[in-house]
TORKOLRO-79745 format. One record per residue (C-alpha): x, y, z; chain; residue in one letter. Coordinates in Angstrom, 1 decimal. Example, Ala and Ser with C-alpha at 12.3 -4.5 7.8 and 13.67 -1.06 7.14 Angstrom:
residues 2
<atom east="12.3" north="-4.5" up="7.8" chain="A" resn="a"/>
<atom east="13.7" north="-1.1" up="7.1" chain="A" resn="s"/>
***
This chain:
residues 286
<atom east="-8.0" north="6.8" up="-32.6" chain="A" resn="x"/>
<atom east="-6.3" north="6.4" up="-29.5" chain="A" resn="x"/>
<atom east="-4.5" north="9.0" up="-27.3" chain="A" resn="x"/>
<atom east="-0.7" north="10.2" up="-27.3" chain="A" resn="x"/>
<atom east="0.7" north="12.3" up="-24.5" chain="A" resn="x"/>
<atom east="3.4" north="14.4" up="-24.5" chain="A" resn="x"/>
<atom east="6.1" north="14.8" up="-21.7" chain="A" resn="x"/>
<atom east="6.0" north="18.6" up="-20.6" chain="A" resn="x"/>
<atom east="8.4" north="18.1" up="-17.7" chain="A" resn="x"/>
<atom east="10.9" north="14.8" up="-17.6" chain="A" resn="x"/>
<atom east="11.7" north="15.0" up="-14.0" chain="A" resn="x"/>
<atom east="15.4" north="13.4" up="-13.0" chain="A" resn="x"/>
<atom east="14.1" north="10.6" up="-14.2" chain="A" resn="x"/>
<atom east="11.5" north="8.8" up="-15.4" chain="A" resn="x"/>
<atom east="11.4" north="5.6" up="-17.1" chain="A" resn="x"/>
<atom east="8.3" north="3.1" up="-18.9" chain="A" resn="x"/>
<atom east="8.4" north="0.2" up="-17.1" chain="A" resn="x"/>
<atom east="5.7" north="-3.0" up="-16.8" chain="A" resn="x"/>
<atom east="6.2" north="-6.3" up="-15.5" chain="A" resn="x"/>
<atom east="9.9" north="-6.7" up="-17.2" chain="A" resn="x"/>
<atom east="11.7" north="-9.7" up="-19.4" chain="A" resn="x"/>
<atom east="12.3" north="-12.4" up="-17.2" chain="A" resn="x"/>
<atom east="13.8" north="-15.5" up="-18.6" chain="A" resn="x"/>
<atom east="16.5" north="-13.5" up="-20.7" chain="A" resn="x"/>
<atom east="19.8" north="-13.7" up="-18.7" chain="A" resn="x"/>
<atom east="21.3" north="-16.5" up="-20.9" chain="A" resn="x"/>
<atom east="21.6" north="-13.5" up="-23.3" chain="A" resn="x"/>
<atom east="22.8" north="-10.9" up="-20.7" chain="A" resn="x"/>
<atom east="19.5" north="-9.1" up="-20.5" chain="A" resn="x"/>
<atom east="18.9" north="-8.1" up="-17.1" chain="A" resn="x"/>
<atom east="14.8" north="-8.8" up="-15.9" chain="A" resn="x"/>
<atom east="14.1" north="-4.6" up="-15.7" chain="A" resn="x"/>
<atom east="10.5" north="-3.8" up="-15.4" chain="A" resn="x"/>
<atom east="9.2" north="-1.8" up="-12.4" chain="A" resn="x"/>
<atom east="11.1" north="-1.6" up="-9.1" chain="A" resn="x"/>
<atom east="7.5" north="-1.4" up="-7.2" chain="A" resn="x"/>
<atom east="5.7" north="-3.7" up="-9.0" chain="A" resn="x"/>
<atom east="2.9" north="-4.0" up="-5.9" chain="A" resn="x"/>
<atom east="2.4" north="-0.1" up="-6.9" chain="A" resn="x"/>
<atom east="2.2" north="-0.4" up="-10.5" chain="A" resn="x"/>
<atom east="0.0" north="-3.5" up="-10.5" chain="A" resn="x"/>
<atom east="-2.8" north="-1.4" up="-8.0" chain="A" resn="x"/>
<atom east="-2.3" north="2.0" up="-10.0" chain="A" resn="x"/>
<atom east="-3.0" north="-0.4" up="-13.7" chain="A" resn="x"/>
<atom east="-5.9" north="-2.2" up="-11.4" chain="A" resn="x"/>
<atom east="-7.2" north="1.7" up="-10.4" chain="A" resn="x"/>
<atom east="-6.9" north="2.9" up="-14.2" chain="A" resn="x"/>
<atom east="-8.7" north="-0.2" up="-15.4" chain="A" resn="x"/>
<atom east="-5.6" north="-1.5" up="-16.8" chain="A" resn="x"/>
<atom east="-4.3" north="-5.2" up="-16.5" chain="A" resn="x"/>
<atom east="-1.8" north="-5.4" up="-13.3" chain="A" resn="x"/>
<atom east="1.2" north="-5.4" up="-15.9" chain="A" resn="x"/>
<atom east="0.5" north="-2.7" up="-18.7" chain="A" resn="x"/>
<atom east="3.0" north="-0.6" up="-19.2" chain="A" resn="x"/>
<atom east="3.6" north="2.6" up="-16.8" chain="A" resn="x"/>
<atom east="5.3" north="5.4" up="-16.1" chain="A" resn="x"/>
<atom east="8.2" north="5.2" up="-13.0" chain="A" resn="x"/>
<atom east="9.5" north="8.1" up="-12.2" chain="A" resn="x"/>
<atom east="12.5" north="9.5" up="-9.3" chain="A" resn="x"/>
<atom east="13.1" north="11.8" up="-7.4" chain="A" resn="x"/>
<atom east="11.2" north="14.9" up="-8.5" chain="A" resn="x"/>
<atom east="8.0" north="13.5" up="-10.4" chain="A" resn="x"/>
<atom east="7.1" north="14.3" up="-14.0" chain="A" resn="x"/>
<atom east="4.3" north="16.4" up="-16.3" chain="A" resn="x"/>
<atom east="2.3" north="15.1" up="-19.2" chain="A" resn="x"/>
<atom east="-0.3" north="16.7" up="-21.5" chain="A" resn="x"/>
<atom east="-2.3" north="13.8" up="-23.4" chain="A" resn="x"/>
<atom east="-3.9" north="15.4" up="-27.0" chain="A" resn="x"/>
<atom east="-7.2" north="13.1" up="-26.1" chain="A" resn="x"/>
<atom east="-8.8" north="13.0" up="-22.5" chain="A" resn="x"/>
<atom east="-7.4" north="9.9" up="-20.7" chain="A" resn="x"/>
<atom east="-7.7" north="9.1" up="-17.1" chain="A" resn="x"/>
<atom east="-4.7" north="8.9" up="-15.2" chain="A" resn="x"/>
<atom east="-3.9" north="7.1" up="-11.6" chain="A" resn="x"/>
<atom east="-1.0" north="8.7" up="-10.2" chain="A" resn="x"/>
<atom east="0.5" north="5.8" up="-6.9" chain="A" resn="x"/>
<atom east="3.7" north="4.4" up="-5.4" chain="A" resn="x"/>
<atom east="5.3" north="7.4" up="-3.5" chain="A" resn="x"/>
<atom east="2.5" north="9.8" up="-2.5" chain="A" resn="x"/>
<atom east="3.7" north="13.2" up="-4.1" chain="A" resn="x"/>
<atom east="1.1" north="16.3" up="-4.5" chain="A" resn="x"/>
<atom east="-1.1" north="16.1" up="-8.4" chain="A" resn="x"/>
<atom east="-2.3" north="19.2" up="-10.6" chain="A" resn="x"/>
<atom east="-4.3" north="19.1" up="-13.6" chain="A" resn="x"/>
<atom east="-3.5" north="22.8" up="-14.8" chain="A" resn="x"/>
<atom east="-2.1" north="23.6" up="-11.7" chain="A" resn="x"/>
<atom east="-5.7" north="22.7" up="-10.0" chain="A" resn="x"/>
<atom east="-4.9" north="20.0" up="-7.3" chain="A" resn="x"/>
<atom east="-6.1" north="16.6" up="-8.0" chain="A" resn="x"/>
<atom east="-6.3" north="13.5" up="-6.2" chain="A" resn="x"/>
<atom east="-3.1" north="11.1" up="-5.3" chain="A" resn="x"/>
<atom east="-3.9" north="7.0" up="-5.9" chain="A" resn="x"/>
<atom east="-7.0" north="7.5" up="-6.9" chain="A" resn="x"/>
<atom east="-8.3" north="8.0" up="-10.9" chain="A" resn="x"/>
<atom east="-7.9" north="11.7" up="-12.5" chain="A" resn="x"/>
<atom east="-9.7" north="12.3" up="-15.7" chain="A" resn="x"/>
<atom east="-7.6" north="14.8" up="-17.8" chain="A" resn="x"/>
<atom east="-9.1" north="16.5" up="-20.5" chain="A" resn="x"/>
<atom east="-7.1" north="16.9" up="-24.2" chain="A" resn="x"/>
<atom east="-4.4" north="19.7" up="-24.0" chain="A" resn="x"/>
<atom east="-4.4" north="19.8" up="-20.2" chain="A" resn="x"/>
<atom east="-1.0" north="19.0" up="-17.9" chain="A" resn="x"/>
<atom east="-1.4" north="16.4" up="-15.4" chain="A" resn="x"/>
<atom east="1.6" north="16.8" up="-13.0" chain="A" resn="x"/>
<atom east="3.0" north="14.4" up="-10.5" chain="A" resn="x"/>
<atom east="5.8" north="16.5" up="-8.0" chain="A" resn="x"/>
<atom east="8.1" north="15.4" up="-5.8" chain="A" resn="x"/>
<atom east="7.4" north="12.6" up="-3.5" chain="A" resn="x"/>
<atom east="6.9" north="14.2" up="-0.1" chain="A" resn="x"/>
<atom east="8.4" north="10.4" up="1.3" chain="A" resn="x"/>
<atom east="9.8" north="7.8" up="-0.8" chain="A" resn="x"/>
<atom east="11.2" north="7.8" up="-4.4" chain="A" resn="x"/>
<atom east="9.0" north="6.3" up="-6.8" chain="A" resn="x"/>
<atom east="6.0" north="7.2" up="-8.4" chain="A" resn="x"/>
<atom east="3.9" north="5.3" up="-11.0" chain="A" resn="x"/>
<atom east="1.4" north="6.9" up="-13.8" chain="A" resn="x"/>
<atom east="-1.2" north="4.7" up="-15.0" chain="A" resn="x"/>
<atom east="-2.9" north="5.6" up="-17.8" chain="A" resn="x"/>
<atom east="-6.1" north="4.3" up="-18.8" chain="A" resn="x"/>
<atom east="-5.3" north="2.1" up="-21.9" chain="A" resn="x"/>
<atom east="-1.6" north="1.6" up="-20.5" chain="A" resn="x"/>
<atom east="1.9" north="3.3" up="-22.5" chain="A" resn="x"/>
<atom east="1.8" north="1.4" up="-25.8" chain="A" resn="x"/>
<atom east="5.4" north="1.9" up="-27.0" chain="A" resn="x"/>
<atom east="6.7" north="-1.2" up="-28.7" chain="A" resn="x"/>
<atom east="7.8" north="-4.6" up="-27.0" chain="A" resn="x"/>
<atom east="11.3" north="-5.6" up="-27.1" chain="A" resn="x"/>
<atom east="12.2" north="-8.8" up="-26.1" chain="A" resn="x"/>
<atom east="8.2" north="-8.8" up="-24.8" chain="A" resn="x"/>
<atom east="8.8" north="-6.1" up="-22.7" chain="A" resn="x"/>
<atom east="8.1" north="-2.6" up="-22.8" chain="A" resn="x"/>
<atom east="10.4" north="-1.9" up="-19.7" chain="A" resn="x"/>
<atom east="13.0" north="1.0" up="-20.1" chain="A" resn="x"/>
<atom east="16.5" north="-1.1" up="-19.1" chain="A" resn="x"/>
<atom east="19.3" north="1.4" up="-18.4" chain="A" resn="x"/>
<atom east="22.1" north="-1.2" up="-18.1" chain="A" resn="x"/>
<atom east="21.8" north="-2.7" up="-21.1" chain="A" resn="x"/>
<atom east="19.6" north="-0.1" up="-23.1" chain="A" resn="x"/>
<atom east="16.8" north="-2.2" up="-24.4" chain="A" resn="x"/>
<atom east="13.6" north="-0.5" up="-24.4" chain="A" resn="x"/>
<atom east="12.4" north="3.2" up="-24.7" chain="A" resn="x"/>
<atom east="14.8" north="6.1" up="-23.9" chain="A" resn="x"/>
<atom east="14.3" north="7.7" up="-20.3" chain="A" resn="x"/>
<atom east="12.1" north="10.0" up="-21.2" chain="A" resn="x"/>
<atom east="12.9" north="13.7" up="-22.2" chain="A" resn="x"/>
<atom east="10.5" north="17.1" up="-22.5" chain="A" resn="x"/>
<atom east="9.0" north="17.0" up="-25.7" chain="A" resn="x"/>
<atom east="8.7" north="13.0" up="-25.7" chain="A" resn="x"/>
<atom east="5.4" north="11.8" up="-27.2" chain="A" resn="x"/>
<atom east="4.2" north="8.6" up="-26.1" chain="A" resn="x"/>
<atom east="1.1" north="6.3" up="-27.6" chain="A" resn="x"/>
<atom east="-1.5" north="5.2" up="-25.4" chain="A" resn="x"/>
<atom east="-3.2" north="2.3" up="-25.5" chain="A" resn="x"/>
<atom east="-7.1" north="1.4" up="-26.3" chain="A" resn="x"/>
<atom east="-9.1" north="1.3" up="-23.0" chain="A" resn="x"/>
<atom east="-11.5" north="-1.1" up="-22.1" chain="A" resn="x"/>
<atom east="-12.5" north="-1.5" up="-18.6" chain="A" resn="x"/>
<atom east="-14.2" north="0.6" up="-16.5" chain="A" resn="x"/>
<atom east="-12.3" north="0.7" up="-13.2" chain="A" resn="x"/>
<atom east="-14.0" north="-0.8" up="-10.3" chain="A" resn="x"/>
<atom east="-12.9" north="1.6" up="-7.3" chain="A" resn="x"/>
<atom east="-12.3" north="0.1" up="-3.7" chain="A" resn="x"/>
<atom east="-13.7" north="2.1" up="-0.8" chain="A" resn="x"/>
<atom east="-10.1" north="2.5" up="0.4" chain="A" resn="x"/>
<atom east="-6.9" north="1.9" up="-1.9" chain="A" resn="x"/>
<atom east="-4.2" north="0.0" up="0.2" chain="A" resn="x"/>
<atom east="-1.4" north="2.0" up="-0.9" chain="A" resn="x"/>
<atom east="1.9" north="1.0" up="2.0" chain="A" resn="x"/>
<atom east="3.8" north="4.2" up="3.2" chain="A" resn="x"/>
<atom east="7.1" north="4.1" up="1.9" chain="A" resn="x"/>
<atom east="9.7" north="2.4" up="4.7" chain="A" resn="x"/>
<atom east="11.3" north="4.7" up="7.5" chain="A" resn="x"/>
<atom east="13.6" north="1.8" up="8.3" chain="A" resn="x"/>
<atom east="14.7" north="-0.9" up="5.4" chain="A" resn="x"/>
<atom east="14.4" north="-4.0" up="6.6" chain="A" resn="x"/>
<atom east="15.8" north="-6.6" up="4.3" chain="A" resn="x"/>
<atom east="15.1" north="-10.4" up="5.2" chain="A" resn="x"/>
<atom east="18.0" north="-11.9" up="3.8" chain="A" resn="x"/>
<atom east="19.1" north="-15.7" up="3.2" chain="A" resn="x"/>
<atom east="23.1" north="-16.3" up="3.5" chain="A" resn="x"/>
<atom east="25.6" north="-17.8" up="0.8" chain="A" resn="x"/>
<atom east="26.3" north="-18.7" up="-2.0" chain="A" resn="x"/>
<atom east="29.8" north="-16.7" up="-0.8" chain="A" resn="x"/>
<atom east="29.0" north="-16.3" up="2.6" chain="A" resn="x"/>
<atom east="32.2" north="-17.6" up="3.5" chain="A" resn="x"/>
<atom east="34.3" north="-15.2" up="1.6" chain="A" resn="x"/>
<atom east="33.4" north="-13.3" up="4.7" chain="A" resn="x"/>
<atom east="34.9" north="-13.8" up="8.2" chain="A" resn="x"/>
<atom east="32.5" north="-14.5" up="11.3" chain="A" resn="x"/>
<atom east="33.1" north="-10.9" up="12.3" chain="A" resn="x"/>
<atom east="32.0" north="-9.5" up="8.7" chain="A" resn="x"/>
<atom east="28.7" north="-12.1" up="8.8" chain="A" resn="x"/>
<atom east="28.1" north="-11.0" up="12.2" chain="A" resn="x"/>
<atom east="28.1" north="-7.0" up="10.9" chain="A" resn="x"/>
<atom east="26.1" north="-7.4" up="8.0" chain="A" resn="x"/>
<atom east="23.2" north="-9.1" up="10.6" chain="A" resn="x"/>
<atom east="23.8" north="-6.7" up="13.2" chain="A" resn="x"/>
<atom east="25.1" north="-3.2" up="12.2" chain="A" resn="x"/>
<atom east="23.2" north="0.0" up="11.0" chain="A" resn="x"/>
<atom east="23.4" north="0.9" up="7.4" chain="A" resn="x"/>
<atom east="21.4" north="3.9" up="5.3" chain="A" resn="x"/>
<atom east="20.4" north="4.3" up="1.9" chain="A" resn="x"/>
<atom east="23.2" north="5.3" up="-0.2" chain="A" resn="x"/>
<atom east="22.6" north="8.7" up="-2.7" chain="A" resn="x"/>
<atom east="24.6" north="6.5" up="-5.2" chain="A" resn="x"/>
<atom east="21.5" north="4.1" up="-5.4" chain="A" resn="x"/>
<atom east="19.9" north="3.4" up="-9.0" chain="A" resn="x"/>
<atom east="17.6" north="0.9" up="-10.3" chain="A" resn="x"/>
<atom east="21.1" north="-1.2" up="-10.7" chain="A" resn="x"/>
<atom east="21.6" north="-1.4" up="-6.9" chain="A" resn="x"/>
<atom east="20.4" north="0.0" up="-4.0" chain="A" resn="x"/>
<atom east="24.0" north="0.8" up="-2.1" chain="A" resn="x"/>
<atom east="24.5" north="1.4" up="1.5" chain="A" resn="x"/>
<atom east="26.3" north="3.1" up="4.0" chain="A" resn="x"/>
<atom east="27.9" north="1.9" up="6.6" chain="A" resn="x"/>
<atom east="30.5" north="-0.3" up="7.9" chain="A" resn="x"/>
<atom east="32.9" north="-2.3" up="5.3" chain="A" resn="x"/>
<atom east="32.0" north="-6.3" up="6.1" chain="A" resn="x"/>
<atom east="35.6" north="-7.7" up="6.6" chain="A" resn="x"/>
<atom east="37.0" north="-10.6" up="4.2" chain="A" resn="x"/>
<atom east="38.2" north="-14.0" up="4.9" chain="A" resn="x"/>
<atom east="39.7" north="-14.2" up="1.2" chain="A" resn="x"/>
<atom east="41.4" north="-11.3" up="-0.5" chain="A" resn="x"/>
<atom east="41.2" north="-11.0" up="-4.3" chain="A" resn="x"/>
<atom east="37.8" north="-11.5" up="-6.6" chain="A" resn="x"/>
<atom east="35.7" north="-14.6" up="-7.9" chain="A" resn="x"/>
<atom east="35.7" north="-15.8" up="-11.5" chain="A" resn="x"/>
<atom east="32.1" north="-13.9" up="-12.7" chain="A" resn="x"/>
<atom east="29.2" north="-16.3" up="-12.1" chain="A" resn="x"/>
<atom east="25.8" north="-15.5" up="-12.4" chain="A" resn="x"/>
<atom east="24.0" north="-12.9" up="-10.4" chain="A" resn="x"/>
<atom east="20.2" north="-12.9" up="-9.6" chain="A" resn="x"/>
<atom east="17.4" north="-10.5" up="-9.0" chain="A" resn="x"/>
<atom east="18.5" north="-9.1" up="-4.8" chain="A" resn="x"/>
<atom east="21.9" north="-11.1" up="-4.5" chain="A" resn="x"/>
<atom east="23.5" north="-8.7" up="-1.8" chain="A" resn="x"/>
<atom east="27.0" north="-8.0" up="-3.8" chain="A" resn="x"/>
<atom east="29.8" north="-7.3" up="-1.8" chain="A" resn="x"/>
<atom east="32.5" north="-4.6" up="-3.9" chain="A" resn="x"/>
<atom east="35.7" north="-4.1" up="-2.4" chain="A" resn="x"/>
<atom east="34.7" north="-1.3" up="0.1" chain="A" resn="x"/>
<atom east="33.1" north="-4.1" up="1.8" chain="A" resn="x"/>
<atom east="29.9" north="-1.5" up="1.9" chain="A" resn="x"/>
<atom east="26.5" north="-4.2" up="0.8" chain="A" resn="x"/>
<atom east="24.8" north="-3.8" up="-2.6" chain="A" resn="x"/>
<atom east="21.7" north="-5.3" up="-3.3" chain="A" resn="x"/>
<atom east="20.6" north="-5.9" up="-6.8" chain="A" resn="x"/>
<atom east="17.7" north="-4.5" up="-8.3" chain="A" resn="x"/>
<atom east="16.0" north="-5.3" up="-11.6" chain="A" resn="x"/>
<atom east="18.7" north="-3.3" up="-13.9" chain="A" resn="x"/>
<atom east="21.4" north="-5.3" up="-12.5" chain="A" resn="x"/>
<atom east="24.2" north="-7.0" up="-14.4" chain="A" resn="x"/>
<atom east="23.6" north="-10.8" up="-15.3" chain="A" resn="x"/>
<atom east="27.0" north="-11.9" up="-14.3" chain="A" resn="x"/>
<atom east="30.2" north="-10.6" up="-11.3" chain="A" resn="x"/>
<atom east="32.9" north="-11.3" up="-9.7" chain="A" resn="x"/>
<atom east="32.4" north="-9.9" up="-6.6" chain="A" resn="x"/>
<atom east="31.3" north="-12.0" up="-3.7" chain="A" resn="x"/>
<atom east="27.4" north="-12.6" up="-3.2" chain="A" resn="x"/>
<atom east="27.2" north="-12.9" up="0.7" chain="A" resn="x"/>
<atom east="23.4" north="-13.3" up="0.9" chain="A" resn="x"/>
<atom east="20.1" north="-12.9" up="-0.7" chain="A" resn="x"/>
<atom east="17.2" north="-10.9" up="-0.2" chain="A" resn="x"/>
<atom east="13.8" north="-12.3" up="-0.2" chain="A" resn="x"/>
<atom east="11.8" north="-11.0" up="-3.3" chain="A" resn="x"/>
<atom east="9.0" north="-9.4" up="-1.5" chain="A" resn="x"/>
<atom east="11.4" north="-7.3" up="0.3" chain="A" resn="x"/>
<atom east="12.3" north="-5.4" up="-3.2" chain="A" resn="x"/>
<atom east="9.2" north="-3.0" up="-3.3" chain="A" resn="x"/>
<atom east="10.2" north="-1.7" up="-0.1" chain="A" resn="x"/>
<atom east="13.5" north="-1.2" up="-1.5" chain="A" resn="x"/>
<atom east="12.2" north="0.6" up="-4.2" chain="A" resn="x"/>
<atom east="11.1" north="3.1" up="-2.3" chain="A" resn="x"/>
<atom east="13.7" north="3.6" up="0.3" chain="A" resn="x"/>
<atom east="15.5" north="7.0" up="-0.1" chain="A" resn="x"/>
<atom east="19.2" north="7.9" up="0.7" chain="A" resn="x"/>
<atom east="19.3" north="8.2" up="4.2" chain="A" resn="x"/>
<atom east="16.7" north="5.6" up="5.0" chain="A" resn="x"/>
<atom east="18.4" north="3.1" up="7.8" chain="A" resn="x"/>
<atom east="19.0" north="-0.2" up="6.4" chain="A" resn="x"/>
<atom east="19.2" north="-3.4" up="8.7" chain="A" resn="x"/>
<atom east="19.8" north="-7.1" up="7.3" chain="A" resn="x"/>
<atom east="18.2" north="-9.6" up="9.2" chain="A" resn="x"/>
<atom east="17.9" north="-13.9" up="9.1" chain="A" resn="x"/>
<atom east="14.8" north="-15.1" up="6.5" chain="A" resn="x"/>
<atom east="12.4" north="-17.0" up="8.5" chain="A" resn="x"/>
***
């Protein structure tokens, strides 16, 4: 038989999340899957996982678990301090943790995000071929609540340790390399010229829909609102504060507002893990 494990302690928010369900926006299913995929994909590799097994993402303040089976457990993304039984354990690296014992994973002490691999990977049923916890449009698993049990799939690698996991520190300052357009000229030179130029920060309103900023409002060229056209995965949508949003992996498929720039896909794990306050600058793709 395999394991189960049973949330002891939800945290604000912690979702299952793997590699998502790209290829679905015809339907208006967003992609989901984990914001940090770089960190899921080494905590899976550290567990003995493949890179895309279902995990656990959690926010904010971390979450507990007590498997009825020992499993091993890699806890990454945001470093944040690990107990087994209130013992401390080890961040990023592989914790064995015996049947009936609580693993926690607290608050990240910088960044947002952290990831739980277990051994085996979290075997809830696919939707859509995806395991991935979507809060826009509610496909997959609920967030998860205290008393949640969750299956665990059968393990069957040993994991192969590195000397040194490269685990990135989560950003001090957001940099986003951004291409202009499609709606880039909604905007007037002066508004193009603050989104390159000015100082934003991470906005508290942030979610896996959009990160949100703070900052100046970009100024219009055209008042009013487009027909809705598609959206894609980091479009920089621009509301009517004129205050940039970039989309993240919940977003909507479709909007109105105006897209005034892109951000380059490898940027988004950074995202992922900037928290409110962070400086945000938008700067030219190369």
């Amino acid at each position: 038989m395999t394991a189960k494990i049973t949330v002891t302690r939800p945290g604000a928010l912690t979702t299952v999340q793997d590699a998502g369900r790209a290829g679905h926006a015809h339907l208006g299913v967003p992609r989901s899957g984990a914001l940090d995929a770089p960190a899921m994909h080494l905590a899976n590799r550290l567990a003995g996982n493949p890179e895309d097994a279902a995990v656990l993402e959690t926010t904010l303040t971390g979450c507990g678990l007590r498997p009825d089976r020992t499993v091993t457990v890699v806890v990454g993304g945001a470093p944040c301090p690990v107990t087994v039984d209130g013992r401390p354990a080890p961040w990023g690296a592989p914790v064995r943790v015996p049947a009936g014992a609580v693993l926690d994973a607290g608050p990240p002490t910088s960044g947002l995000r952290s990831y739980l691999a277990v051994s085996g990977g979290i075997a809830v049923d696919p939707v859509l071929g995806s395991r991935a916890t979507d809060l826009l449009s509610g496909l997959g698993p609920a967030p998860l609540a205290e008393g949640t049990v969750l299956p665990v799939g059968r393990a069957h690698t040993v994991p192969v340790l590195p000397a040194a996991a490269p685990w990135p520190a989560p950003p001090a300052e957001l940099v986003l390399p951004v291409r202009l357009g499609p709606r880039a000229d909604w905007f007037t030179a002066a508004g193009v010229r603050t989104f390159l130029t000015a100082a934003f920060t991470v906005s508290a309103h942030s979610n896996r829909i959009g990160l949100r900023t703070e900052g100046p409002s970009l100024e219009r060229e055209f008042e009013g609102e487009l027909p809705s056209e598609g959206m894609v995965l980091g479009a920089v949508q621009v509301p009517p504060d004129g205050r940039p949003v970039v989309f993240l992996h919940d977003h909507p498929t479709t909007g109105g507002y105006p897209v005034i720039a892109v951000v380059a896909p490898e940027a988004l794990a950074a995202a992922a893990q900037a928290a409110p306050g962070v400086p945000v600058r938008f700067t030219p793709s190369r």
